[in-house]
mmCIF file of the N, C-alpha and C atoms, coordinates in Angstrom:
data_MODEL
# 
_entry.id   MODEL 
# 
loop_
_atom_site.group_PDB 
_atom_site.id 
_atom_site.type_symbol 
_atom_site.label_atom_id 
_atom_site.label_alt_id 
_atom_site.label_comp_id 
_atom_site.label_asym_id 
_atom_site.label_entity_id 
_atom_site.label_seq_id 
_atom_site.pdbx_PDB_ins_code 
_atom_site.Cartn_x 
_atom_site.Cartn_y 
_atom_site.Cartn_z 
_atom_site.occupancy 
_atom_site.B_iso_or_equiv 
_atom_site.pdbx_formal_charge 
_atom_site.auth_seq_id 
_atom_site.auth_comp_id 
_atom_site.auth_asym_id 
_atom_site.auth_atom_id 
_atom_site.pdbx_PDB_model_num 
ATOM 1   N N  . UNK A 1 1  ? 11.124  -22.595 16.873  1.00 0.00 ? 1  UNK A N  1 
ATOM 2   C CA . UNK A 1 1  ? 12.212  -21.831 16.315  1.00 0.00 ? 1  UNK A CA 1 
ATOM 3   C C  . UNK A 1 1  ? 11.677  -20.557 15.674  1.00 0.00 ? 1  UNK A C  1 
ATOM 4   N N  . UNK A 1 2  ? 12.166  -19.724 16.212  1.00 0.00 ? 2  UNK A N  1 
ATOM 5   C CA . UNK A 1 2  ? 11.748  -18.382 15.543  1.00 0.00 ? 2  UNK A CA 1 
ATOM 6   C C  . UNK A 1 2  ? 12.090  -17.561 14.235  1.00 0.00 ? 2  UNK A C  1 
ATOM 7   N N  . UNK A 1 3  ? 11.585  -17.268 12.908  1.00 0.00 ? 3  UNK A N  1 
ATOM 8   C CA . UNK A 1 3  ? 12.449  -16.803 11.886  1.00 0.00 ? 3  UNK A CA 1 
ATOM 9   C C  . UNK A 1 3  ? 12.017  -15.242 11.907  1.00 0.00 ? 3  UNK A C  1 
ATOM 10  N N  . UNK A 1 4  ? 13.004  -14.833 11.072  1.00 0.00 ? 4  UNK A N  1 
ATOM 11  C CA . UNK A 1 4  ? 13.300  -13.324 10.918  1.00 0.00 ? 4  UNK A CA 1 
ATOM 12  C C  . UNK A 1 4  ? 12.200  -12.386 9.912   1.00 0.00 ? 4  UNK A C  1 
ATOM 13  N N  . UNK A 1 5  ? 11.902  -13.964 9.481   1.00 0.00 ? 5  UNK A N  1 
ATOM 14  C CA . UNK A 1 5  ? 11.026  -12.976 8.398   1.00 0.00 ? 5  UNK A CA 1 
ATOM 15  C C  . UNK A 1 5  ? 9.236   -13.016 8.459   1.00 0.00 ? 5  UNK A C  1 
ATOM 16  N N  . UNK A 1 6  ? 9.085   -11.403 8.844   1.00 0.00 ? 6  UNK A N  1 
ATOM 17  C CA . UNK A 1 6  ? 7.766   -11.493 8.925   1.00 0.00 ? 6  UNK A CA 1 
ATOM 18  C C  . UNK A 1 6  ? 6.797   -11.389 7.645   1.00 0.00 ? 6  UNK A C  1 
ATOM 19  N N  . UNK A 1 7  ? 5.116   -12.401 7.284   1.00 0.00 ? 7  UNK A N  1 
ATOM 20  C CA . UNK A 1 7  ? 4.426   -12.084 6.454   1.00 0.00 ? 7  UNK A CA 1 
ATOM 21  C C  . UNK A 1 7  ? 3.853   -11.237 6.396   1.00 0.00 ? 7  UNK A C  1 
ATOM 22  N N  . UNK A 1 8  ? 3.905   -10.625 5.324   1.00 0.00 ? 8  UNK A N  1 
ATOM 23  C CA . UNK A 1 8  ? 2.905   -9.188  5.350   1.00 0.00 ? 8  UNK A CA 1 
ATOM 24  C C  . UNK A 1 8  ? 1.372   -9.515  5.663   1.00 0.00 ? 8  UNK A C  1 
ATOM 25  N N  . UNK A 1 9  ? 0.813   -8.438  6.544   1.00 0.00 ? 9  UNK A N  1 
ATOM 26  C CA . UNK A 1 9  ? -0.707  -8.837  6.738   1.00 0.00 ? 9  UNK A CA 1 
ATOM 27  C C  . UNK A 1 9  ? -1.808  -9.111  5.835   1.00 0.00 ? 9  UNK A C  1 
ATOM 28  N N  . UNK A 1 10 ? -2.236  -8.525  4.513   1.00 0.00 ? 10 UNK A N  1 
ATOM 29  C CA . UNK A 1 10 ? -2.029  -8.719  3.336   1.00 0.00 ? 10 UNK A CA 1 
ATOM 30  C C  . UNK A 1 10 ? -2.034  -10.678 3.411   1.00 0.00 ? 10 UNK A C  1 
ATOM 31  N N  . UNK A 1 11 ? -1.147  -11.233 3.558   1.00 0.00 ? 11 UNK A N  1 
ATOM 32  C CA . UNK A 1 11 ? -0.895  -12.649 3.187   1.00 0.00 ? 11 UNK A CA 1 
ATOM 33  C C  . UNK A 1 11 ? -1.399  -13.306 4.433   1.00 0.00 ? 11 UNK A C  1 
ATOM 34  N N  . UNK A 1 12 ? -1.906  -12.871 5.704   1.00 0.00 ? 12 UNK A N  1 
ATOM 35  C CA . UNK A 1 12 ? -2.656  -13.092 6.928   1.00 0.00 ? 12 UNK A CA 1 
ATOM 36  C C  . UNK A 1 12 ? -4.053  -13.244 7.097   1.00 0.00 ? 12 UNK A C  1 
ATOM 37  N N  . UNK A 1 13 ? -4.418  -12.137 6.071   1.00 0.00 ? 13 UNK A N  1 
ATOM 38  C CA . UNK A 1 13 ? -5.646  -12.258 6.255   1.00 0.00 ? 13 UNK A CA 1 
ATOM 39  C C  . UNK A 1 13 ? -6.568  -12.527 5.155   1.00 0.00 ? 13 UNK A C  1 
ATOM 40  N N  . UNK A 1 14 ? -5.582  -13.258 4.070   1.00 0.00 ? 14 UNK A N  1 
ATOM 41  C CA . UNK A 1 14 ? -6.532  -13.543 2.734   1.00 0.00 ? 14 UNK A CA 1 
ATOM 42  C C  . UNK A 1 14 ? -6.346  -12.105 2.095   1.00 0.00 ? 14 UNK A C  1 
ATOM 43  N N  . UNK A 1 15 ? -6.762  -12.326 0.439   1.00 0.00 ? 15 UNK A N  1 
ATOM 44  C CA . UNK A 1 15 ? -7.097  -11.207 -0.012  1.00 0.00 ? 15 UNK A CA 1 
ATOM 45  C C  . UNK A 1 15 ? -8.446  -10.607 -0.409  1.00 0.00 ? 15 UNK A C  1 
ATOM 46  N N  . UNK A 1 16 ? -8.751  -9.657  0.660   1.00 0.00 ? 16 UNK A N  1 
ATOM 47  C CA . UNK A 1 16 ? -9.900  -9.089  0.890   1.00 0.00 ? 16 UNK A CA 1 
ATOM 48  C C  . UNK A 1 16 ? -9.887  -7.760  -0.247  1.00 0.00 ? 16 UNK A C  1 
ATOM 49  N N  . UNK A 1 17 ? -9.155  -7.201  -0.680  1.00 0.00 ? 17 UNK A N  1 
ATOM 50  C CA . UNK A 1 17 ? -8.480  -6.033  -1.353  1.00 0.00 ? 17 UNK A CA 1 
ATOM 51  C C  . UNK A 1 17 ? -9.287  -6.696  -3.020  1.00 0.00 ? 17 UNK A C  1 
ATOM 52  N N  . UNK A 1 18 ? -10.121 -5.928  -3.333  1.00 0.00 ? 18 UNK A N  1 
ATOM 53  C CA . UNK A 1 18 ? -10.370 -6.088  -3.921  1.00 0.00 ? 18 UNK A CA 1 
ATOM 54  C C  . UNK A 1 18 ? -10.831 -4.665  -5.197  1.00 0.00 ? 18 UNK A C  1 
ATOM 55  N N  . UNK A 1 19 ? -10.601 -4.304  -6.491  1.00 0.00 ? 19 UNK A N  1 
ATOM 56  C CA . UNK A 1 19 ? -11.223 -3.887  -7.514  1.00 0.00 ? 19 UNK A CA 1 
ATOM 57  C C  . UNK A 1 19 ? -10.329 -2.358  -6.886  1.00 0.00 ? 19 UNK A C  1 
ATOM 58  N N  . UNK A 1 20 ? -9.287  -2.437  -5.905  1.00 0.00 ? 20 UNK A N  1 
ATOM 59  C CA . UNK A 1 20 ? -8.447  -1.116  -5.844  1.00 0.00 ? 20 UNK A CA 1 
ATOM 60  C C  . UNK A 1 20 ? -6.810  -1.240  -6.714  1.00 0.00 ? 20 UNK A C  1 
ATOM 61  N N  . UNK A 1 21 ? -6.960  -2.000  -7.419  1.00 0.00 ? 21 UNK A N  1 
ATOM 62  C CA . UNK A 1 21 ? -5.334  -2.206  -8.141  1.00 0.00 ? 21 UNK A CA 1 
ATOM 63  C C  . UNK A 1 21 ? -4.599  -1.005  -8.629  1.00 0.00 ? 21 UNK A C  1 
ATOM 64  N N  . UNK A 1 22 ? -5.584  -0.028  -9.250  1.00 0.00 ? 22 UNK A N  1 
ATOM 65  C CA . UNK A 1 22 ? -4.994  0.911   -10.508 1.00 0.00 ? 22 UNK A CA 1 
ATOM 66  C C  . UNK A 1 22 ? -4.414  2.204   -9.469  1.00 0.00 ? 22 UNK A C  1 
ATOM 67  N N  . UNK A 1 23 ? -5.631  2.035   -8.227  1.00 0.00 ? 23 UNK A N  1 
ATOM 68  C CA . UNK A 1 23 ? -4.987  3.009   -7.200  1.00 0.00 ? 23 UNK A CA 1 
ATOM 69  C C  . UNK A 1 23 ? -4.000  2.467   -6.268  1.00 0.00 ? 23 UNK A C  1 
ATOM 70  N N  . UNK A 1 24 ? -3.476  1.447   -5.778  1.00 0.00 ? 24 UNK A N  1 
ATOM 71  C CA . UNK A 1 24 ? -2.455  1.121   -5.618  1.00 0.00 ? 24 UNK A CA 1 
ATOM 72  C C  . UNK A 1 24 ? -1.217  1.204   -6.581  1.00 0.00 ? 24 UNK A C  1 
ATOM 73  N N  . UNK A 1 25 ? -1.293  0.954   -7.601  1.00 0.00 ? 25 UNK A N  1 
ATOM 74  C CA . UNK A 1 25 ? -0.351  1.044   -8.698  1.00 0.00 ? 25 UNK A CA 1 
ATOM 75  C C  . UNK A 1 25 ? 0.216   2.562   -9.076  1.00 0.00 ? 25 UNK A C  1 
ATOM 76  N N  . UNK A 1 26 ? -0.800  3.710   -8.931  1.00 0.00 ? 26 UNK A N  1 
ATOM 77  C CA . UNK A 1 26 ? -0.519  4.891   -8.482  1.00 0.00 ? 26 UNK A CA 1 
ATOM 78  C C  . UNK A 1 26 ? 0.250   5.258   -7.295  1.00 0.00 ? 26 UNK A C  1 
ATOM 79  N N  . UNK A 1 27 ? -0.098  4.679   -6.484  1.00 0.00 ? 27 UNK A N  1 
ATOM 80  C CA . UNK A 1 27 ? 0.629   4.942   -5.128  1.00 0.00 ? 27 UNK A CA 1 
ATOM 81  C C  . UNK A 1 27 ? 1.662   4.680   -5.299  1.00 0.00 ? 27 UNK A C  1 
ATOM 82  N N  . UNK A 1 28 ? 2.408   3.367   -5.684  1.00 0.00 ? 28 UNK A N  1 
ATOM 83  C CA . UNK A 1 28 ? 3.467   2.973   -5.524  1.00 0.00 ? 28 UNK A CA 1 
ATOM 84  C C  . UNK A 1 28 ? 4.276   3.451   -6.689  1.00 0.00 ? 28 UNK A C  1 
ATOM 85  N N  . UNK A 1 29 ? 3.998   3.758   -7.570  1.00 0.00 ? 29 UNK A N  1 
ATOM 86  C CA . UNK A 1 29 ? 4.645   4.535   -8.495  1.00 0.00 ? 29 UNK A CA 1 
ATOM 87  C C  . UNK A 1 29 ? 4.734   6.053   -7.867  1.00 0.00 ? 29 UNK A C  1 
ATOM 88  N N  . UNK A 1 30 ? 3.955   7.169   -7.076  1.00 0.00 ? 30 UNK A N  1 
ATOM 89  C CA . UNK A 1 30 ? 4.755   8.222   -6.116  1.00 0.00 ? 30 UNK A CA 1 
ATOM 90  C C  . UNK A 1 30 ? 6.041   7.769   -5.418  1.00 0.00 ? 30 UNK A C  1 
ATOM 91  N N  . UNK A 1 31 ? 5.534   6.506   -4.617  1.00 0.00 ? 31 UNK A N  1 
ATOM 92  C CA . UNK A 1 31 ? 6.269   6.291   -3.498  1.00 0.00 ? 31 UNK A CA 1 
ATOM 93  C C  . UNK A 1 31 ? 7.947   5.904   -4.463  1.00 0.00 ? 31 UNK A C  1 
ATOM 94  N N  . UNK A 1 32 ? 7.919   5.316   -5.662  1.00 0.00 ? 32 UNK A N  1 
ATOM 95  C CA . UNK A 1 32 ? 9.253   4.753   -6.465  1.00 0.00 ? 32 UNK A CA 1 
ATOM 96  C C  . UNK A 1 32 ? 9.952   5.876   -6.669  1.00 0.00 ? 32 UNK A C  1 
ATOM 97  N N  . UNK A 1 33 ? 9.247   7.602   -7.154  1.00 0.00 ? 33 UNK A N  1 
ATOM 98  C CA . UNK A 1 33 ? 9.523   8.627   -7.567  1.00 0.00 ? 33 UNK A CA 1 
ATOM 99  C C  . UNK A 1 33 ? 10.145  9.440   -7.071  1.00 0.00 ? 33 UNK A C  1 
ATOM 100 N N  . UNK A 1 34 ? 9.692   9.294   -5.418  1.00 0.00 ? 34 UNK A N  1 
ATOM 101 C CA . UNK A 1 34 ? 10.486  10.350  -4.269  1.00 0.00 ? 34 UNK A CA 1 
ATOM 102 C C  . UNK A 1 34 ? 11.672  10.585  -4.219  1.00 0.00 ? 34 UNK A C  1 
ATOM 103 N N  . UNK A 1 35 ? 12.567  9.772   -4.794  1.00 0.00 ? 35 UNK A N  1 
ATOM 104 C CA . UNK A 1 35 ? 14.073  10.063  -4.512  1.00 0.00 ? 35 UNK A CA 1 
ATOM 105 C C  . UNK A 1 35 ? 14.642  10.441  -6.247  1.00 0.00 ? 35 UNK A C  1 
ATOM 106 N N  . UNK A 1 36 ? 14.021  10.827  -6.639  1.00 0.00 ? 36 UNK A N  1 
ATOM 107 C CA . UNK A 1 36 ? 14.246  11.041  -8.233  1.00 0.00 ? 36 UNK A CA 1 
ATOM 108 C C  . UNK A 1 36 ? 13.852  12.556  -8.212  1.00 0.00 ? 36 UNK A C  1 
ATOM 109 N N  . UNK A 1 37 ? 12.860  13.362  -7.700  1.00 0.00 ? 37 UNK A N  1 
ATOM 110 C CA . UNK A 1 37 ? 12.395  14.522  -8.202  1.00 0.00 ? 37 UNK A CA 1 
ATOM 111 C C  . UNK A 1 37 ? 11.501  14.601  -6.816  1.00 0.00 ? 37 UNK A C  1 
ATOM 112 N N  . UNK A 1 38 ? 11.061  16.785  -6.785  1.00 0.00 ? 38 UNK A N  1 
ATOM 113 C CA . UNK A 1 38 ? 10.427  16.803  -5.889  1.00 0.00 ? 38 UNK A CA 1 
ATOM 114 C C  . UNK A 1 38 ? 9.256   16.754  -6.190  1.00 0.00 ? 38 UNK A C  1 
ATOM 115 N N  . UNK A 1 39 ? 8.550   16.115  -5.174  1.00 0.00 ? 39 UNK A N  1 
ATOM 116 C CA . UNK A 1 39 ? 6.772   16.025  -5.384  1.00 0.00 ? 39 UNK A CA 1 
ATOM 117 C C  . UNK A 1 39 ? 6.393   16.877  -4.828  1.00 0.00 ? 39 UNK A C  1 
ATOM 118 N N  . UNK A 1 40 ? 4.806   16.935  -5.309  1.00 0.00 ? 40 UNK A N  1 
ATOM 119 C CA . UNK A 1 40 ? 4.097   17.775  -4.194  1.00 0.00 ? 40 UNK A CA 1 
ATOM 120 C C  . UNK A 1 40 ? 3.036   16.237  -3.443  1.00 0.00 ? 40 UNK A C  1 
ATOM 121 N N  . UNK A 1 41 ? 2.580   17.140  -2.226  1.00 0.00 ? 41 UNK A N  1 
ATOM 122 C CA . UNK A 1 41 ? 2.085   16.135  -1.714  1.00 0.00 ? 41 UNK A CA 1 
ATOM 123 C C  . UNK A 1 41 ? 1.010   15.431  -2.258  1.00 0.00 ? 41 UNK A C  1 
ATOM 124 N N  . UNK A 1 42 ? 0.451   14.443  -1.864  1.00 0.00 ? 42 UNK A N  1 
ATOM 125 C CA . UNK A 1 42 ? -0.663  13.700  -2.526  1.00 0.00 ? 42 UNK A CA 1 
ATOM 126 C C  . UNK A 1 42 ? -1.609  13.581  -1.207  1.00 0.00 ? 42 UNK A C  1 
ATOM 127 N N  . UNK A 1 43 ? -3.119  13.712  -1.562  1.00 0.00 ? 43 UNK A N  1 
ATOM 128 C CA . UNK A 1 43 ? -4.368  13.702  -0.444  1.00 0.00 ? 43 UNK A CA 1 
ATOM 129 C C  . UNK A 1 43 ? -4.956  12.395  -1.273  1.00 0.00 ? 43 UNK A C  1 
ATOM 130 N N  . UNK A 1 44 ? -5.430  10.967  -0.157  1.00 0.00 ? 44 UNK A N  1 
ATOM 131 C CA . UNK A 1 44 ? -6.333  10.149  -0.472  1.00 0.00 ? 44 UNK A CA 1 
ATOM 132 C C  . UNK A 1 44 ? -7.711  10.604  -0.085  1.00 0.00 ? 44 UNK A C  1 
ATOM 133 N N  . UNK A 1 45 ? -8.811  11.110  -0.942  1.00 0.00 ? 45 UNK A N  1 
ATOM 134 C CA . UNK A 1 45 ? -9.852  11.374  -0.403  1.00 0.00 ? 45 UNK A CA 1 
ATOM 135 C C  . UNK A 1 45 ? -11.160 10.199  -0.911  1.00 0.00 ? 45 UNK A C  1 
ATOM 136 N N  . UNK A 1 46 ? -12.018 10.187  -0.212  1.00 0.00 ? 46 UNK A N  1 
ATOM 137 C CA . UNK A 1 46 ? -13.301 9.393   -0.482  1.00 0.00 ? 46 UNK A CA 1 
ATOM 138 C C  . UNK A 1 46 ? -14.135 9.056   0.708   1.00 0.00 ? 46 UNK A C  1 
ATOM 139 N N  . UNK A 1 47 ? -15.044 8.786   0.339   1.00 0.00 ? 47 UNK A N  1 
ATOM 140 C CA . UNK A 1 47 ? -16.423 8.565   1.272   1.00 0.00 ? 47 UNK A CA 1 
ATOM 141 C C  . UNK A 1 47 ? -16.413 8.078   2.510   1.00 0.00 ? 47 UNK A C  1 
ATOM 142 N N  . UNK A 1 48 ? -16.852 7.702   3.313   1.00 0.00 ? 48 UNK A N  1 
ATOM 143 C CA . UNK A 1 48 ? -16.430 6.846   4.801   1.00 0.00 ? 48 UNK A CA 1 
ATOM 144 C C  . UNK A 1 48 ? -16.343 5.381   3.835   1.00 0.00 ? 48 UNK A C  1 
ATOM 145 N N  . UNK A 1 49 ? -15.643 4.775   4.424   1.00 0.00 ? 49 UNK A N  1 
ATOM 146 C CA . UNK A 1 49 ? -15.448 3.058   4.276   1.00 0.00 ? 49 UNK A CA 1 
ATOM 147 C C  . UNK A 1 49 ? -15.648 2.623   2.470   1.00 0.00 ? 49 UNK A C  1 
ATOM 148 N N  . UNK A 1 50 ? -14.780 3.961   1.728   1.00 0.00 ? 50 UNK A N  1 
ATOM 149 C CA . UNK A 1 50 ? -14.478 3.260   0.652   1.00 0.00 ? 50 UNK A CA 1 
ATOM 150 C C  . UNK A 1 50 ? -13.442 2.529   0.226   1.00 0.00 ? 50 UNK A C  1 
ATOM 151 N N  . UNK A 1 51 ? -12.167 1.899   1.128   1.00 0.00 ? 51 UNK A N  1 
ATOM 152 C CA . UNK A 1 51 ? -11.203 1.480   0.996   1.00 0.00 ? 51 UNK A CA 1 
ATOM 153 C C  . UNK A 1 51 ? -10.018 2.680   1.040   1.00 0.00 ? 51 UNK A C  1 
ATOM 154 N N  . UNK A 1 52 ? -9.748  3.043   1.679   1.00 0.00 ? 52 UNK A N  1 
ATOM 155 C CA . UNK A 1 52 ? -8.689  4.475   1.598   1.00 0.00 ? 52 UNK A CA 1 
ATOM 156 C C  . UNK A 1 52 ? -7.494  3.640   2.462   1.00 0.00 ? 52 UNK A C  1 
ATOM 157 N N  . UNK A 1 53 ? -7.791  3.497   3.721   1.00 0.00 ? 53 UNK A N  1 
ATOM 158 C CA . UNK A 1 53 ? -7.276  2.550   4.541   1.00 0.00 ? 53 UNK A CA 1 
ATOM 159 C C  . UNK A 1 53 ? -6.580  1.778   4.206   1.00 0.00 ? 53 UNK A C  1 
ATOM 160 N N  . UNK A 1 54 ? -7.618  0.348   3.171   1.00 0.00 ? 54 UNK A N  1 
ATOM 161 C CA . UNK A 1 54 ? -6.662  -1.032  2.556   1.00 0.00 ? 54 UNK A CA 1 
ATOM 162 C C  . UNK A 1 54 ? -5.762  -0.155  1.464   1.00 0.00 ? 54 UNK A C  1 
ATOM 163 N N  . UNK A 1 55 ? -6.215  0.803   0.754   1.00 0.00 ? 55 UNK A N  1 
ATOM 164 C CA . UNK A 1 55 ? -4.789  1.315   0.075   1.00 0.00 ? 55 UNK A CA 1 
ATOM 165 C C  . UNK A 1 55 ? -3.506  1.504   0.785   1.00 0.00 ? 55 UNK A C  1 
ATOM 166 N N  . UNK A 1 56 ? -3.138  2.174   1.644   1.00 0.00 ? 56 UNK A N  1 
ATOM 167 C CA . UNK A 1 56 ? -2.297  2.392   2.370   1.00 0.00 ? 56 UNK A CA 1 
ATOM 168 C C  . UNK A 1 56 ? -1.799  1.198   2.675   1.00 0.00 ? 56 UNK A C  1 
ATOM 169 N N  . UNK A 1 57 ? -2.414  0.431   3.515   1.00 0.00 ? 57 UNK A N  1 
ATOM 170 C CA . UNK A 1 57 ? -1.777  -0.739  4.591   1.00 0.00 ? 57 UNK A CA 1 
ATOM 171 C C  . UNK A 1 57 ? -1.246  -1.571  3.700   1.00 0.00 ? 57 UNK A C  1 
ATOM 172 N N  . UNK A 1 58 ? -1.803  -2.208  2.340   1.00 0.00 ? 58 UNK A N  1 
ATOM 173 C CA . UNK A 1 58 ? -1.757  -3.041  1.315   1.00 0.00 ? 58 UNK A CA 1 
ATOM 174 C C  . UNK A 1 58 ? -0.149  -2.057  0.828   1.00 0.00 ? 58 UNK A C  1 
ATOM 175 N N  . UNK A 1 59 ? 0.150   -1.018  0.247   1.00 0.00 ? 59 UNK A N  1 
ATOM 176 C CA . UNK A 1 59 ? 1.048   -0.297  -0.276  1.00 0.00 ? 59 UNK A CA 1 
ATOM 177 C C  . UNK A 1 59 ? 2.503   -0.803  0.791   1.00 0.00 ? 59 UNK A C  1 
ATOM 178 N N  . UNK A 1 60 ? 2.145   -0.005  2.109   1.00 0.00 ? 60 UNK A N  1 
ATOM 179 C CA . UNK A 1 60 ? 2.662   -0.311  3.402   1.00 0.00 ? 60 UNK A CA 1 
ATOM 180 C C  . UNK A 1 60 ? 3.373   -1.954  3.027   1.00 0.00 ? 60 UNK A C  1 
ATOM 181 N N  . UNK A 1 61 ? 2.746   -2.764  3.612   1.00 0.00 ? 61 UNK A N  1 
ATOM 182 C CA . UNK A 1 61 ? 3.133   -3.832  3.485   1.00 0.00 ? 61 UNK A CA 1 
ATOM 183 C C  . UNK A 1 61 ? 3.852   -4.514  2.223   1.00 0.00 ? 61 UNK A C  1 
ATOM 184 N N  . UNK A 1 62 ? 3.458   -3.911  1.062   1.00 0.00 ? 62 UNK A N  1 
ATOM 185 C CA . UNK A 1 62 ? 4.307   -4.607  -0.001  1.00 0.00 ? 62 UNK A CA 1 
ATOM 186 C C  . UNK A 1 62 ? 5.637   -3.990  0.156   1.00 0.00 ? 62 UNK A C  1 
ATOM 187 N N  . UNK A 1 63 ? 6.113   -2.578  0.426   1.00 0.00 ? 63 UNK A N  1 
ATOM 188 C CA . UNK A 1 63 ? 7.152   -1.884  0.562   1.00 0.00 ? 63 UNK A CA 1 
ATOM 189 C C  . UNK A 1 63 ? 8.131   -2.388  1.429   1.00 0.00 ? 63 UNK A C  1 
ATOM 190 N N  . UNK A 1 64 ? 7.588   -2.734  2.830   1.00 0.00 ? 64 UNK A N  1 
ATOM 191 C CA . UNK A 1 64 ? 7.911   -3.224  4.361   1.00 0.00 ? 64 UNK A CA 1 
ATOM 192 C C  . UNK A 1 64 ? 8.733   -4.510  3.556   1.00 0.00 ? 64 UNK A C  1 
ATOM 193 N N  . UNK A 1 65 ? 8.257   -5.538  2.687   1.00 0.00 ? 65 UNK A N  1 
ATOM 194 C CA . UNK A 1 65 ? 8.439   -6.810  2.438   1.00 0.00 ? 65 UNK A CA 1 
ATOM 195 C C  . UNK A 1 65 ? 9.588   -6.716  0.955   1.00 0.00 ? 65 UNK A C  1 
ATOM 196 N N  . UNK A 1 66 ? 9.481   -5.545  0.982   1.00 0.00 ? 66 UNK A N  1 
ATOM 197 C CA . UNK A 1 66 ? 10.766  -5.713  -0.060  1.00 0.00 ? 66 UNK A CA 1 
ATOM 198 C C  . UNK A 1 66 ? 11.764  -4.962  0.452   1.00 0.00 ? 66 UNK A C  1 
# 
């Protein structure tokens, strides 16, 4: 039987996401803001393979699931 509701990947693959909270918590506080006032844009920058990526997808997915 098939249900409607998909798990976020996030809850698929364990939580690997680790010691990025405060920058997620940033993010999602832009993303709450957008329809309140205009922003300017926001740039994620950092090193090769410092987690830039799991920010997004992790953000992504909590949003997708609510």
């Amino acid at each position: 039987m098939m249900t409607d509701h998909i798990e976020p990947i996030e809850d698929l693959v364990g939580d690997l996401f680790v010691d990025r909270n405060e920058e997620l918590r940033l993010c999602r506080e832009w993303v709450e803001n957008i329809p309140l006032r205009h922003l300017n844009s926001w740039a994620l920058v950092g090193r090769r393979r410092t987690g830039k990526t799991a920010i997004l997808v992790r953000l992504f997915n909590r949003l997708f699931c609510e």
